[in-house]
N, C-alpha and C positions, 0 to 999 in steps of 0.2 A: 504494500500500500504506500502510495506518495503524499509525503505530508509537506505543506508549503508553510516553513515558518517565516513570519514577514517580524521584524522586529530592526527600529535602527544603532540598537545596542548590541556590537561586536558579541560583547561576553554573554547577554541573554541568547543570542541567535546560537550560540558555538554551547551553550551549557543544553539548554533546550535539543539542539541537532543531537549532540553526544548519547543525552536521555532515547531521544526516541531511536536512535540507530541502536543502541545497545539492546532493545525489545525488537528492533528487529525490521522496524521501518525505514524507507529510502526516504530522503531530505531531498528539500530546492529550498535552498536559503538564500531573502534578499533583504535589503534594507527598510523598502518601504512599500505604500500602497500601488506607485507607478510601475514598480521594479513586478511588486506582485501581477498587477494585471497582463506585464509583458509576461511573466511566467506562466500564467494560465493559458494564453495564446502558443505558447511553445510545447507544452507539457501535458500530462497525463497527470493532472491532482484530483486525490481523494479527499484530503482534509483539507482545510485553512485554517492556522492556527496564528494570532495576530494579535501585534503590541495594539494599544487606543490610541497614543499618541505618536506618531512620530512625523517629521517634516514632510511636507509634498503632498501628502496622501495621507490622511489618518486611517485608523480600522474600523471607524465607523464610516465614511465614505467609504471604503473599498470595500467595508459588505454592502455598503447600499448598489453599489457598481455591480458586487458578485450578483444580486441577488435580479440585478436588471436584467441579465446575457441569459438568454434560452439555455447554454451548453453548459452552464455554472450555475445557474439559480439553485439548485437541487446539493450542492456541493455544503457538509456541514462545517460550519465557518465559529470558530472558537475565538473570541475575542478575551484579552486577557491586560492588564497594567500590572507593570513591576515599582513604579514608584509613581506618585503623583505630586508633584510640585510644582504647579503653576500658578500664573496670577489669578485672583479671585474672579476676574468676569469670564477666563476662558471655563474656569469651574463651573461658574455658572451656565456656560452655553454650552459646554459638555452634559451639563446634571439637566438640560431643557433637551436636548438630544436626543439623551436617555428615554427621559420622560418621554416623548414623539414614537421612540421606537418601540416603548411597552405598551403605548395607545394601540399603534398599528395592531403590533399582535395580538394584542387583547380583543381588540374589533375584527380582527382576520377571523381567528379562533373562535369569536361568537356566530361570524356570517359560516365558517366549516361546519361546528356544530348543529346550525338551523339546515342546511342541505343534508347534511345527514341524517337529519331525524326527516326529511320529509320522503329521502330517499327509501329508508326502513318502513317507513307507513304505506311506499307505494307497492315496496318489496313483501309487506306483509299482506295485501292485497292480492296482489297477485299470486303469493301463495295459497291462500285461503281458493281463490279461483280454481289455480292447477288441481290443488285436491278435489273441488266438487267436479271439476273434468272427469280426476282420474276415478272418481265414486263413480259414473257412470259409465264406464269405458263396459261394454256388451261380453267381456271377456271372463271367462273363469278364471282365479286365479290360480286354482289346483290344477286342471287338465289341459286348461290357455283355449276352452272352446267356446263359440259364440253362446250366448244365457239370451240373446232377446227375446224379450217381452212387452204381453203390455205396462205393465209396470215400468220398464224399463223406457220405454216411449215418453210413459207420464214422465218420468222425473227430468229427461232431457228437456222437454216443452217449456216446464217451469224453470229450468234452467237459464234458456235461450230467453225466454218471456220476462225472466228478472233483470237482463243484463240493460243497460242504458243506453240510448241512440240508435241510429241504423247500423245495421250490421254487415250490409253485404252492399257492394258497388253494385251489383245488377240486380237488383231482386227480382223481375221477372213477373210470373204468375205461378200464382201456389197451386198445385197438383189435385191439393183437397176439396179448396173451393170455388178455384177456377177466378178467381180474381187477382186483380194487379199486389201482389206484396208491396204495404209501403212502407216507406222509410224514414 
């Protein structure tokens, strides 16, 4: 597995490299966000692992970037700070950042969750469907030979009679009564 440490401190990129090559992972180590995006372009990465600060390109812009590109959005992106000592407004507009980026998720994560449940209530619909199909299927399930009946007749009718809307692109004229099926 290729892990991309972006970090613009020598001894973090060289301590971090050393850790993960000794478990056994291959490195592409660069300085920074710019160095990072050419190395995606270049390379085969599985992870991104990435200082918050550093010149050119911070780690929050360069996941906001990863997360833009089709070939990379999918790629998990570890963001990490080794010391924080900056002026108090960039604190602040790092900690508003922040803030921005847990809204997103937080609102992403509530619109995944809503498709998902509406996707389950249509998957558990249509389950309930296939079963009343498969309850009616004219088949023994011991010997696999035809059972029709009239019984078996009634229960289709009501089947077909519950379902909602037109059902068929031609409906034609019904055999029984001789008039136009409508739709």
């Amino acid at each position: 597995m290729n892990v991309l440490i972006v970090d613009d401190g020598d001894l973090n990129r060289t301590i971090l490299g050393e850790i993960l090559k000794f478990e056994g992972y291959l490195t592409i180590e660069v300085e920074d966000g710019m160095e990072a995006l050419a190395a995606l372009d270049a390379g085969d990465v599985h992870v991104i692992i990435s200082d918050l600060l550093m010149p050119r390109m911070d780690g929050l812009r360069l996941c906001t970037e990863v997360r833009k590109r089709q070939e990379t959005r999918n790629i998990p992106f570890i963001l990490y700070t080794g010391t924080f000592t900056t002026p108090l407004d960039q604190i602040e507009e790092t900690s508003e950042l922040s803030n921005m980026l847990i809204r997103t998720l937080e609102d992403r994560n509530t619109e995944l969750v809503s498709k998902l449940k509406e996707q389950q209530e249509r998957m558990d619909l249509i389950l309930e469907r296939v079963l009343q199909l498969y309850s009616l299927m004219p088949i023994c399930g011991n010997c696999k030979r035809n059972r029709v009946d009239e019984e078996y007749w009634a229960k289709v009718r009501a089947f077909v009679e519950a379902l909602p809307g037109p059902l068929f692109p031609n409906p034609g004229v019904c055999d029984e009564c001789g008039r136009a099926v409508e739709e």
